[in-house]
LUMGUBA-812048 format. One record per residue (C-alpha): residue number from 1; residue in one letter; x, y, z. Coordinates in steps of 0.05 Angstrom, whole numbers. Layout:
# LUMGUBA-812048
+------+--------+--------+--------+--------+
! tinu ! vextor !     c1 !     c2 !     c3 !
+------+--------+--------+--------+--------+
!  NUM !      a !      X !      Y !      Z !
...
+------+--------+--------+--------+--------+
***
This chain:
# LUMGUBA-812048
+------+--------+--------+--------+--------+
! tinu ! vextor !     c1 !     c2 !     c3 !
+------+--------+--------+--------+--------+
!    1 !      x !   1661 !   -904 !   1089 !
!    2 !      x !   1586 !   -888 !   1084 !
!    3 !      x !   1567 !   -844 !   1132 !
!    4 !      x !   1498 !   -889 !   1139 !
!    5 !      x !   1535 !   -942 !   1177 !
!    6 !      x !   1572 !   -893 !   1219 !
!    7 !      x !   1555 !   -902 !   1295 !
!    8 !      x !   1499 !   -850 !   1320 !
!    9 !      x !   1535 !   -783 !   1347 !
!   10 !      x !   1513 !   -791 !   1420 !
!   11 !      x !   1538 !   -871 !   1420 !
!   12 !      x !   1602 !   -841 !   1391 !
!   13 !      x !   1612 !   -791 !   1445 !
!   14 !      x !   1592 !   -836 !   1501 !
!   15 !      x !   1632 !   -884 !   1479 !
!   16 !      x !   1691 !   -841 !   1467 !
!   17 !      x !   1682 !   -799 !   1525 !
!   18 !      x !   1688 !   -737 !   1475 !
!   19 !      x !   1653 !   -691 !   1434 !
!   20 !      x !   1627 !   -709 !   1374 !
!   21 !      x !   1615 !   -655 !   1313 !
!   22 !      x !   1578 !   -686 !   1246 !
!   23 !      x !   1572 !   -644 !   1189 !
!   24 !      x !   1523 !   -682 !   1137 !
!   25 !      x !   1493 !   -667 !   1069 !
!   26 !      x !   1420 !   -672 !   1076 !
!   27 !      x !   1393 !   -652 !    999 !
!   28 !      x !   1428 !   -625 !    941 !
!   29 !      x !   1397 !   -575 !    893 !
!   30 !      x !   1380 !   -610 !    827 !
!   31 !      x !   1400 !   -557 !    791 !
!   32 !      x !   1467 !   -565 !    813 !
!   33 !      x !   1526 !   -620 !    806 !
!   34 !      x !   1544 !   -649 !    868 !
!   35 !      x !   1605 !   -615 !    898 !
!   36 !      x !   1656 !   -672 !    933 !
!   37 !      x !   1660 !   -657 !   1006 !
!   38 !      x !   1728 !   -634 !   1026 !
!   39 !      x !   1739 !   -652 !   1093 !
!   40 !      x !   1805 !   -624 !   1108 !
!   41 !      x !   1777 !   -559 !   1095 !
!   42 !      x !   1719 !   -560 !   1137 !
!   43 !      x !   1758 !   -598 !   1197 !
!   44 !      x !   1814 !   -534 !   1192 !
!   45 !      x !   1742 !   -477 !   1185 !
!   46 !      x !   1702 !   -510 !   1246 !
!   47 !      x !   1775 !   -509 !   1286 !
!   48 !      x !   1786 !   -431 !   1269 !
!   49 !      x !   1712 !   -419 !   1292 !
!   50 !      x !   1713 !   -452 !   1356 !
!   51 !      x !   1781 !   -418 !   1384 !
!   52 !      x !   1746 !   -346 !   1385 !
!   53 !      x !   1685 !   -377 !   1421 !
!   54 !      x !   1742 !   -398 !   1482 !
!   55 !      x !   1714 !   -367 !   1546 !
!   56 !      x !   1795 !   -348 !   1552 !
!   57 !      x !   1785 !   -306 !   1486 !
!   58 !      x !   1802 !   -228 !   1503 !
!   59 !      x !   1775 !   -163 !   1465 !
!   60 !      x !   1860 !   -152 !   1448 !
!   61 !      x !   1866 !   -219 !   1419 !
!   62 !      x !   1881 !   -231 !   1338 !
!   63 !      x !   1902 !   -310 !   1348 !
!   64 !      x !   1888 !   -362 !   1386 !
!   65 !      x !   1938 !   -386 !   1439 !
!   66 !      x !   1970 !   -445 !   1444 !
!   67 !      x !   1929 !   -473 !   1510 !
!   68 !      x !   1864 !   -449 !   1467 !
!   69 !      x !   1885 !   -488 !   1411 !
!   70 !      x !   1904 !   -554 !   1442 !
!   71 !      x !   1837 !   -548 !   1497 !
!   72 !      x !   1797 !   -542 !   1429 !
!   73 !      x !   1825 !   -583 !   1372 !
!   74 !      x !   1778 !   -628 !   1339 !
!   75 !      x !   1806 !   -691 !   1288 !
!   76 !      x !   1775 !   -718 !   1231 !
!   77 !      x !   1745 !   -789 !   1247 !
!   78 !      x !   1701 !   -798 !   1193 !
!   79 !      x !   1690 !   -783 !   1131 !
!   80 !      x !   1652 !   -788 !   1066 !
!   81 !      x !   1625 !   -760 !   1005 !
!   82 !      x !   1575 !   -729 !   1041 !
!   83 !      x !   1592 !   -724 !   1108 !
!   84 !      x !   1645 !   -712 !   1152 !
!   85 !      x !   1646 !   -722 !   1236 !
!   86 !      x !   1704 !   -695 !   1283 !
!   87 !      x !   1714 !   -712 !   1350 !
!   88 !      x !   1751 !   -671 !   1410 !
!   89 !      x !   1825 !   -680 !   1429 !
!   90 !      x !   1805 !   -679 !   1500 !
!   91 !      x !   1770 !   -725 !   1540 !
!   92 !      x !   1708 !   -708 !   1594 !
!   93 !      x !   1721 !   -706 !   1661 !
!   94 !      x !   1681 !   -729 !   1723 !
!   95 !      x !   1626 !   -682 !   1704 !
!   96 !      x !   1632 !   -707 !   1632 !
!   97 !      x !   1664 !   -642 !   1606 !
!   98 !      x !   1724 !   -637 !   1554 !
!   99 !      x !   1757 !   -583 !   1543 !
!  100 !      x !   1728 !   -558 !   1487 !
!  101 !      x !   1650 !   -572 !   1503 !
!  102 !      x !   1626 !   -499 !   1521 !
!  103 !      x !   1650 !   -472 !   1456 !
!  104 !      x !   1633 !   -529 !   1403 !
!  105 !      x !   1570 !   -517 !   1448 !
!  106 !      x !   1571 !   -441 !   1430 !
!  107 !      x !   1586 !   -460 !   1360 !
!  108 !      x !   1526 !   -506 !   1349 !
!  109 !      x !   1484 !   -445 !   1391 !
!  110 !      x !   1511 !   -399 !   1334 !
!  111 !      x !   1498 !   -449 !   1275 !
!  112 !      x !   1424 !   -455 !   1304 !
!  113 !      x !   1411 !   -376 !   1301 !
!  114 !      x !   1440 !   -377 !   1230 !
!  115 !      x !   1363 !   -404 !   1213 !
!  116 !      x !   1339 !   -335 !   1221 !
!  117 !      x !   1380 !   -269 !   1209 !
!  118 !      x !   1355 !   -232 !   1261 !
!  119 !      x !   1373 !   -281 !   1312 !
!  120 !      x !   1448 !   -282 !   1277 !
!  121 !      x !   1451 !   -213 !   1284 !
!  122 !      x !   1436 !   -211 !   1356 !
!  123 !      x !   1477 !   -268 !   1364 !
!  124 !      x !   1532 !   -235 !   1328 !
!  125 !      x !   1536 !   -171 !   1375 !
!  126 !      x !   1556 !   -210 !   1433 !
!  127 !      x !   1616 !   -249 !   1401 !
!  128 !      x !   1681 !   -221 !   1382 !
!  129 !      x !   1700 !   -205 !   1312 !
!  130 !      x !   1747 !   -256 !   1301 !
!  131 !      x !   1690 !   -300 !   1322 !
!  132 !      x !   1641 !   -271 !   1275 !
!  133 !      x !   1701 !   -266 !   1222 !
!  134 !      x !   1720 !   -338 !   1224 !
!  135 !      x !   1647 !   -376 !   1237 !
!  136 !      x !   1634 !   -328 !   1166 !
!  137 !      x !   1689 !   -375 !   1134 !
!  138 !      x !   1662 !   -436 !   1159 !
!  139 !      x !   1591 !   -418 !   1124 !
!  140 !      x !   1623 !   -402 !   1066 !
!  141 !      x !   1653 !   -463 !   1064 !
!  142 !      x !   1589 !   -496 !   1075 !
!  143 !      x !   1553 !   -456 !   1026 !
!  144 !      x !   1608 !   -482 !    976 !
!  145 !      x !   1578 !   -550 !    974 !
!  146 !      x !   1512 !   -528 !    944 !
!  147 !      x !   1469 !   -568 !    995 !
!  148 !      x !   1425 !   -570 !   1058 !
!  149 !      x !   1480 !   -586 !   1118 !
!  150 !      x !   1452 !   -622 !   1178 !
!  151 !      x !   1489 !   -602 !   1235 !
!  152 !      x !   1508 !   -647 !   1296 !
!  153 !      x !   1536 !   -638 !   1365 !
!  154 !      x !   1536 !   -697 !   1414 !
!  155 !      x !   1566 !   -681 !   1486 !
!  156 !      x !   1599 !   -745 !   1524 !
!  157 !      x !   1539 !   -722 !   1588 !
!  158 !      x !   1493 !   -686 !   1535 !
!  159 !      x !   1446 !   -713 !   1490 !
!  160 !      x !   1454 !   -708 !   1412 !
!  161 !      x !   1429 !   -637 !   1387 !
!  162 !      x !   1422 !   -628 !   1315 !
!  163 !      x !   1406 !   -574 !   1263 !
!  164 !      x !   1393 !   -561 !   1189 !
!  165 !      x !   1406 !   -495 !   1153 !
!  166 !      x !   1387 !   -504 !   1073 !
!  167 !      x !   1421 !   -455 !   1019 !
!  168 !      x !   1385 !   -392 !   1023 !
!  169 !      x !   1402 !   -388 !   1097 !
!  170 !      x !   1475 !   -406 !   1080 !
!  171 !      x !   1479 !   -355 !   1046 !
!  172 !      x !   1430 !   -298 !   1075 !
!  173 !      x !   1483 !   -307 !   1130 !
!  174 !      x !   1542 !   -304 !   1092 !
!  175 !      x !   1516 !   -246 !   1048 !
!  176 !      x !   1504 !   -209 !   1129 !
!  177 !      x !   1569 !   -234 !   1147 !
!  178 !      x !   1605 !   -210 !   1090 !
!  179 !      x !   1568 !   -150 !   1072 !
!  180 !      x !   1611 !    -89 !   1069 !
!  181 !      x !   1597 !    -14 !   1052 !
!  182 !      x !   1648 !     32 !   1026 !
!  183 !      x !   1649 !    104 !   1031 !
!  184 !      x !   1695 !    151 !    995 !
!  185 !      x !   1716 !    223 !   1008 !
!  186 !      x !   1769 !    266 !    963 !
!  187 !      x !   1822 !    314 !   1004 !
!  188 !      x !   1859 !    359 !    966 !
!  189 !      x !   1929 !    354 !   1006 !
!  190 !      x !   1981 !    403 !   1011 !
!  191 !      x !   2045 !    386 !   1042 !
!  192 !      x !   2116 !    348 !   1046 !
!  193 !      x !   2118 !    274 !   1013 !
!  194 !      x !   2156 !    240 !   1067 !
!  195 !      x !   2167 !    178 !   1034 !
!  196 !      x !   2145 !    146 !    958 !
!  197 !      x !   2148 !     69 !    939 !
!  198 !      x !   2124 !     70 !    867 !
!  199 !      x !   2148 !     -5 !    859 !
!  200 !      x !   2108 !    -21 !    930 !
!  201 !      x !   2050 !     24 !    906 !
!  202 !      x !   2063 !     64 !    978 !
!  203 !      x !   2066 !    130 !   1003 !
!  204 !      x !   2066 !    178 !   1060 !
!  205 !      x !   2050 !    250 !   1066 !
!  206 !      x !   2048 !    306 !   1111 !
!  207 !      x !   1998 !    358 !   1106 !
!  208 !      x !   2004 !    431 !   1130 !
!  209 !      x !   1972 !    428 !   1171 !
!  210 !      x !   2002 !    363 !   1211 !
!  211 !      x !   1955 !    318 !   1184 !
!  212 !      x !   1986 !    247 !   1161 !
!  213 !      x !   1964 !    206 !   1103 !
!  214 !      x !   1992 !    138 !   1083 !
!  215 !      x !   1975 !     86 !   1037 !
!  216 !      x !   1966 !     51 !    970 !
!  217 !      x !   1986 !     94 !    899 !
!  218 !      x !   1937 !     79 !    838 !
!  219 !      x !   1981 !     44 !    785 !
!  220 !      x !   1969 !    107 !    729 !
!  221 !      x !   2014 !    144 !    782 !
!  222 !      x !   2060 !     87 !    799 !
!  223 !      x !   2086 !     76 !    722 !
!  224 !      x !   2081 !    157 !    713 !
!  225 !      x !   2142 !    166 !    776 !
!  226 !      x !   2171 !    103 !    756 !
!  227 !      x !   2183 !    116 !    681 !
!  228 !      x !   2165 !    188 !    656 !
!  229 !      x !   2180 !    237 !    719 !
!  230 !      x !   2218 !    188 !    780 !
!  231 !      x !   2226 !    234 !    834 !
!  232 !      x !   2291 !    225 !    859 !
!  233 !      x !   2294 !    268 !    926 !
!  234 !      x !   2256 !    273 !    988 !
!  235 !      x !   2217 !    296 !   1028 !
!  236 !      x !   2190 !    347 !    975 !
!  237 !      x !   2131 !    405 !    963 !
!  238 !      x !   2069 !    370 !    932 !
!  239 !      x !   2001 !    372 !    925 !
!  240 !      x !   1959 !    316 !    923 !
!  241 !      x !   1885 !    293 !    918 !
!  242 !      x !   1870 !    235 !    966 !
!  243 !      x !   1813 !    188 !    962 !
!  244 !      x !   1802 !    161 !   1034 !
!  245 !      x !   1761 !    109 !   1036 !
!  246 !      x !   1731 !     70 !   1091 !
!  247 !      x !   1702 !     -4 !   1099 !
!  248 !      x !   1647 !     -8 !   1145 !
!  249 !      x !   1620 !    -78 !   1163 !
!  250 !      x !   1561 !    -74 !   1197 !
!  251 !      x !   1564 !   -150 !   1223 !
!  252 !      x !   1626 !   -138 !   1271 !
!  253 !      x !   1614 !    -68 !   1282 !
!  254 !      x !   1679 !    -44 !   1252 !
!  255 !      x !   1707 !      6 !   1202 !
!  256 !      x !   1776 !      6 !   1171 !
!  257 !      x !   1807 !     65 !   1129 !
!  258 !      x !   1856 !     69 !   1079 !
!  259 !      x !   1886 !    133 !   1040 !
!  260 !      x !   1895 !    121 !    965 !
!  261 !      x !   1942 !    176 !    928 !
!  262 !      x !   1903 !    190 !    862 !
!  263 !      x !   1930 !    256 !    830 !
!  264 !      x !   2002 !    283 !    858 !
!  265 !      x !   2043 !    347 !    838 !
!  266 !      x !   2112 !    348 !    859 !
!  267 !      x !   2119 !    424 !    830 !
!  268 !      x !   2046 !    454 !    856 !
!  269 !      x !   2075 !    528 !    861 !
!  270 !      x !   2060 !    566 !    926 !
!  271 !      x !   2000 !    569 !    975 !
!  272 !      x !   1954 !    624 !    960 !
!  273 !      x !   1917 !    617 !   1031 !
!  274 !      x !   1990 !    629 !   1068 !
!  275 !      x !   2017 !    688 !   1018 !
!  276 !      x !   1945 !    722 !   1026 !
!  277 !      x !   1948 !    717 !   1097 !
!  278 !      x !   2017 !    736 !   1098 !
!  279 !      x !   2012 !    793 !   1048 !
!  280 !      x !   1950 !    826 !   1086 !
!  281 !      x !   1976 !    829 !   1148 !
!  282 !      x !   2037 !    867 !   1115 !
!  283 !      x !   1982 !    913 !   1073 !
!  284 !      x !   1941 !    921 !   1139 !
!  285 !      x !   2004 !    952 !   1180 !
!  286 !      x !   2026 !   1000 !   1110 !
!  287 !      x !   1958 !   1022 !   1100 !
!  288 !      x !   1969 !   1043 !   1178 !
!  289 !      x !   2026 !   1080 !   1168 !
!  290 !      x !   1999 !   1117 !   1106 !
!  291 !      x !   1940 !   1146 !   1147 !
!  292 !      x !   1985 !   1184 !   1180 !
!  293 !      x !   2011 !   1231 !   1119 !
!  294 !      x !   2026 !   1287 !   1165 !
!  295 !      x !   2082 !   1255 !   1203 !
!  296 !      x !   2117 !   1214 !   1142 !
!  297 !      x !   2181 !   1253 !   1159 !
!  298 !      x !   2184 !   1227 !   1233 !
!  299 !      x !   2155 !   1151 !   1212 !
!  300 !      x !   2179 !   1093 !   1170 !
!  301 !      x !   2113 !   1070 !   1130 !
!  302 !      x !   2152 !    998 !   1120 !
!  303 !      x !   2196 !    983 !   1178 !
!  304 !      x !   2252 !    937 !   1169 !
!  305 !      x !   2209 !    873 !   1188 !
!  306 !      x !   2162 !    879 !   1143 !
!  307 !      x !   2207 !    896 !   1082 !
!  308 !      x !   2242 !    829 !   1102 !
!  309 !      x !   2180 !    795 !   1095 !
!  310 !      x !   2161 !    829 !   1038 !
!  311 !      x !   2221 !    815 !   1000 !
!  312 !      x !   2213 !    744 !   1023 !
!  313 !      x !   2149 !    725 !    994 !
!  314 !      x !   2163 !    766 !    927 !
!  315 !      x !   2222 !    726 !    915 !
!  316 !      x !   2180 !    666 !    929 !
!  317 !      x !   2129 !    680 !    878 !
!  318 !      x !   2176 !    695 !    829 !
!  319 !      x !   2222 !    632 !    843 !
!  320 !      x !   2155 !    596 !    828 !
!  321 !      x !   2120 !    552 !    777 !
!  322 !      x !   2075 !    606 !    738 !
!  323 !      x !   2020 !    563 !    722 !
!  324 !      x !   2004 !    535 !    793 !
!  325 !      x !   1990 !    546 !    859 !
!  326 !      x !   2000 !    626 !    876 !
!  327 !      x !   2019 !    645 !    804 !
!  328 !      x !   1959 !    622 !    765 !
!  329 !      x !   1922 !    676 !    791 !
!  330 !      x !   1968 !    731 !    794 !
!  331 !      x !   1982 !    787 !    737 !
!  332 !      x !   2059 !    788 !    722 !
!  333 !      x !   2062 !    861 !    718 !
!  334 !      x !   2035 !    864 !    787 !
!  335 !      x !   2088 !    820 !    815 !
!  336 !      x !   2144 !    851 !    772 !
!  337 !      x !   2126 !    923 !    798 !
!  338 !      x !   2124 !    894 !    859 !
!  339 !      x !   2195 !    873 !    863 !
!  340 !      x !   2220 !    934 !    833 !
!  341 !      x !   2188 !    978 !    881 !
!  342 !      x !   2216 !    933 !    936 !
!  343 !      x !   2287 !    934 !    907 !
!  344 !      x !   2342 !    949 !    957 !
!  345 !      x !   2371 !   1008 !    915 !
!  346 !      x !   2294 !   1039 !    918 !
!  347 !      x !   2269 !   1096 !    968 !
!  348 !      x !   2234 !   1033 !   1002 !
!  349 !      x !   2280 !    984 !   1011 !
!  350 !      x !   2339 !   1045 !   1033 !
!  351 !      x !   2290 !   1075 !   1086 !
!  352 !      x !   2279 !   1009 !   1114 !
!  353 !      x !   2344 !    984 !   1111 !
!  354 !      x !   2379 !   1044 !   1136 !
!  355 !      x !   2413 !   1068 !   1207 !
!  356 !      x !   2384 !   1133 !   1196 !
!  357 !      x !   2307 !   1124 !   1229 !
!  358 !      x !   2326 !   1164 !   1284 !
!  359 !      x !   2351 !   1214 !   1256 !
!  360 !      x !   2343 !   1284 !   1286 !
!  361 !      x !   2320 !   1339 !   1256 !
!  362 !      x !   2365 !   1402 !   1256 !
!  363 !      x !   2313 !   1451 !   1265 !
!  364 !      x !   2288 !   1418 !   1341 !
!  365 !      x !   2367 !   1415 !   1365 !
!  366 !      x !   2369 !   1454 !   1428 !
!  367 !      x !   2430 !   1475 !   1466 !
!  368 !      x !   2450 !   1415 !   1495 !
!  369 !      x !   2456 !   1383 !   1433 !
!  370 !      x !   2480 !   1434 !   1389 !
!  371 !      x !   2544 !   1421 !   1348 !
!  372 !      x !   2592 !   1477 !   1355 !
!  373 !      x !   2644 !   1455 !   1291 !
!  374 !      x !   2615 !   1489 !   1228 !
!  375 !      x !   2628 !   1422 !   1182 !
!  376 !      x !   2597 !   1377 !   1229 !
!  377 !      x !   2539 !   1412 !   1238 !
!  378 !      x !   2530 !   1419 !   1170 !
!  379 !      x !   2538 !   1351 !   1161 !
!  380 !      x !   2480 !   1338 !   1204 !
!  381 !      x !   2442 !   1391 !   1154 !
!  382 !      x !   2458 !   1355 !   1093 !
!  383 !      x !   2438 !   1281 !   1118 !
!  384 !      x !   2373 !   1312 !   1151 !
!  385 !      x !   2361 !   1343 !   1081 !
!  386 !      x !   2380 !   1280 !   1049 !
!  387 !      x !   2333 !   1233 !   1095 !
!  388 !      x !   2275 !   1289 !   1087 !
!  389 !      x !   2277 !   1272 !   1015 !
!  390 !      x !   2283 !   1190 !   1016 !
!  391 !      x !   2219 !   1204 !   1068 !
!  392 !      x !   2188 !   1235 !   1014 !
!  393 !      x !   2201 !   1187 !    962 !
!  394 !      x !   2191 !   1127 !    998 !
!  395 !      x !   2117 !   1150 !   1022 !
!  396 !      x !   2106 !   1162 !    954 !
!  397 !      x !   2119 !   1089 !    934 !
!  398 !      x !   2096 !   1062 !    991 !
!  399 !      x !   2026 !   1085 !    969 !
!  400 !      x !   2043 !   1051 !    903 !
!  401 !      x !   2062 !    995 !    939 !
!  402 !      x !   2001 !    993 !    979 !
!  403 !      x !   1955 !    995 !    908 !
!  404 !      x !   2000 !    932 !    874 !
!  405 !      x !   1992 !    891 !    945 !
!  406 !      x !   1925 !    902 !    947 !
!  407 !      x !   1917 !    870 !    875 !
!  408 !      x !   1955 !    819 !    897 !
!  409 !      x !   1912 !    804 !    956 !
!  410 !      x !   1851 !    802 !    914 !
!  411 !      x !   1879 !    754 !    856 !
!  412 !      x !   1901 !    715 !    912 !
!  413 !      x !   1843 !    707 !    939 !
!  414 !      x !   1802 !    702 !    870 !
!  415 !      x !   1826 !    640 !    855 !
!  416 !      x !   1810 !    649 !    783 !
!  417 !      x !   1869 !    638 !    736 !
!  418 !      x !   1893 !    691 !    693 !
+------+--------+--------+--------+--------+
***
């Protein structure tokens, strides 16, 4: 049906008793072919815009309810070519109010300040997002046809308001709307891959230091763990670099983030910032002991702690990939004396290790403790003598020790490959 023989909006609301929305083409650009009107698609985009503008609408809310659906549901009455009018579900009451009236009248409020982008803006900070969200669908649908849209809203007590918006503004307020700006920063991750989806492009991992990242995997790294190298146990020790990226749109004052795994290493050696850490505390507590030269005999210049922890991180390095992490930086003869010098059979590793660190030395035995059999007390001689001279030996190489820790320390903390 023509819409030129339609009945005026206001007659049709009066009549009706409900309200009356008429969306009409006013002028097409002659540059461009006439696009049909589809008028299922604009009835469904003016319904989705008017729910959010409910006065029942909360902060919380991501869909409309059912009573905020039903209040505001509009049907297709006419329709044409170039034109298309809906009319309310509900009727007006005494006071010639339907249900929906105070948001198509919000709606038509909006669609007027969509003239002028300032005034959308402003408009825009006192809606909702899913407001602003979904009336940017209905524009776009608008802006779809190519044309001026003359916009109508007759109330069953209110007279017949109308408005035009041409293309540019369509889509000056769609481009606002729509207009996103992305931001990107690059982590370099260290920590346990709690979960990998290659097929689902997925991930999650836990950084050192607590931190949690989870999101999409590029596809160069999905086919990689999916064909060449599929990792087949978790959680696991890997570095990654992480693009997180956020989407700020400025129009509903809202930013989302997502993580994005671009590089990962499930074999990134150890971390030079914990065995530095680690290894100068140790070095800080030997080169301690070693100031002390006088009373070597009488001290242990790497107690039994410290040996353990020693041992612990030496074996670490060595049980490591030489080409990352930790390794990369290190000389191998460093590490290798390293472990020798530490070595359980050494002066070192038998001082520490040993019972005998309180040990008492023959020469300050007074007479309450003095050993009357012969053997015993020669005994005592012999293992005095004997720890006198693993003293000896193991201050000696625990000044060695301090030299090849310190060299450690500083490759360590060089970062600078080998």
């Amino acid at each position: 049906m023509s819409r030129h023989i339609w009945k005026s909006a206001a007659s049709e609301a009066a009549d009706s008793g409900r309200d009356v929305i008429s969306l009409l083409v006013s002028s097409i650009d002659s540059s461009e072919e006439p696009v049909k009107l589809d008028g299922q698609e604009l009835a469904e985009a003016i319904r989705n815009a008017l729910f959010p503008l409910d006065s029942r609408w909360s902060a919380n809310m991501r869909r409309a309810s059912a009573s905020i659906r039903k209040d505001n549901n509009f049907d297709v009455a006419l329709r044409s070519d170039d034109g298309i009018r809906l009319v309310s579900s509900g009727t007006a009451d005494l006071f010639g109010l339907t249900p929906a009236t105070k948001a198509a009248q919000k709606l038509f409020e909006f669609m007027q300040s969509t003239r002028d982008i300032d005034s959308l803006r402003a408009s825009s900070q006192h809606l909702h997002a899913p407001a602003v969200l979904a009336y940017g669908k209905l524009l776009r649908a608008l802006l779809n046809l190519r044309a001026a849209i003359i916009i109508e809203l007759a109330a069953p007590a209110g007279p017949c308001r109308e408005t035009e918006l041409s293309v540019q503004q369509l889509q000056d307020a769609v481009s606002y709307i729509e207009e996103t700006e992305i931001s990107s920063i690059f982590l370099r991750v260290r920590g346990s891959l709690q979960a990998f989806n290659p097929a689902g492009k997925l991930f999650l991992l836990e950084g050192e230091d607590g931190r949690r990242f989870t999101g999409r995997i590029t596809k160069e790294i999905a086919q990689h763990y999916t064909k060449a190298a599929p990792i087949t146990k978790l959680p696991i020790l890997s570095e990654a670099l992480i693009e997180r990226r956020t989407a700020y749109q400025a129009s509903i004052d809202a930013a989302s983030t997502v993580d994005i795994l671009t590089e990962l290493d499930t074999d990134p050696g150890e971390n030079r910032e914990e065995l530095e850490a680690r290894f100068q505390k140790v070095y800080n507590r030997l080169k301690t002991a070693l100031a002390h030269e006088d009373d070597y005999l009488q001290t242990i210049p790497v107690s039994a702690a410290d040996y353990s922890e020693l041992t612990e991180l030496t074996d670490r390095l060595l049980a490591s990939n030489p080409s990352k992490g930790a390794r990369r930086t290190m000389d191998s003869s460093d590490l290798t004396d390293l472990h020798m010098l530490l070595a359980e059979s050494k002066p070192i590793g038998r001082l520490a290790l040993s019972d005998e660190g309180d040990f008492e030395d023959t020469d300050d035995i007074d007479a309450d403790h003095y050993v009357h059999d012969p053997s015993a007390r020669a005994a005592k001689s012999k293992a005095a003598a004997e720890r006198s001279r693993l003293a000896s030996a193991a201050f000696a190489d625990s000044v060695k020790l301090a030299g090849r820790l310190l060299k450690v320390i500083d490759a360590l903390h060089d970062d600078t490959p080998i």
